[in-house]
C-alpha positions in Angstrom: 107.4 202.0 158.8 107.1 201.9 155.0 105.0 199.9 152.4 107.9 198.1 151.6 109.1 196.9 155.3 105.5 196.3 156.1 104.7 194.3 153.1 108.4 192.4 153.9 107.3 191.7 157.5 104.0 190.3 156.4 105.8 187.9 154.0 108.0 186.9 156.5 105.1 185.8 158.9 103.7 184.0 156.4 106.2 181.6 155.1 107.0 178.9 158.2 102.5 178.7 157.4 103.1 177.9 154.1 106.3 175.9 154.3 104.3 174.0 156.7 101.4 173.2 154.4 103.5 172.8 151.5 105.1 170.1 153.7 101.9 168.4 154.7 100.9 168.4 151.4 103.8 166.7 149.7 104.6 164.0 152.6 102.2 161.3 150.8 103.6 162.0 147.9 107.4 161.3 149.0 106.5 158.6 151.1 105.0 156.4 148.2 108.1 155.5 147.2 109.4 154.4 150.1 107.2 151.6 150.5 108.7 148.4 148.6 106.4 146.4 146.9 107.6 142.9 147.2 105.7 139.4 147.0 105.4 139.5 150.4 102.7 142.2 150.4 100.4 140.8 147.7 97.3 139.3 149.4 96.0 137.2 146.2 92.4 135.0 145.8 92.2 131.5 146.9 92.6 129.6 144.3 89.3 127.7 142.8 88.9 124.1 143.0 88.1 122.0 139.9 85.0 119.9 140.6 85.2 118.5 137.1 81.6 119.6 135.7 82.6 120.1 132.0 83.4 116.8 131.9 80.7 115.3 133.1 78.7 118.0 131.1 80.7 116.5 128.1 80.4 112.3 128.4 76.4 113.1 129.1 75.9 115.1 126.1 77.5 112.8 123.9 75.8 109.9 124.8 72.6 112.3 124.5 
C-alpha cells in the first residue's frame, strides 16, 4: 500500500470522530435560538410594599 492510500485511509477513519464532535460541539449553539423568549418565561421580583416611612420621616422632622 502507498503513503498516499495509507494516509487516505487514515483520514477516512477519522472523519465520522470528528464530524461527531464537531456536532456535539455546535448543538448548544444551534439550539439557543430555538428557544423563544417570551413574557411567559420571565420569572421577575415581588414587588416591594410601601410602608410609608419617608413620610412619616418627613412630618416628624419638620415639626422637629
Amino acid at each position: 500500500m502507498t503513503r498516499i492510500a495509507a494516509n487516505t485511509l487514515k483520514t477516512l477513519r477519522l472523519l465520522p470522530r470528528a464530524a461527531l464532535i464537531l456536532v456535539l460541539l455546535a448543538a448548544p449553539v444551534l439550539a439557543v435560538p430555538m428557544m423563544r423568549a417570551d413574557a411567559g418565561s420571565t420569572i421577575e421580583a415581588p414587588a416591594l410594599r410601601k410602608s410609608g416611612v419617608g413620610f412619616v420621616l418627613l412630618v416628624s422632622l419638620q415639626r422637629g
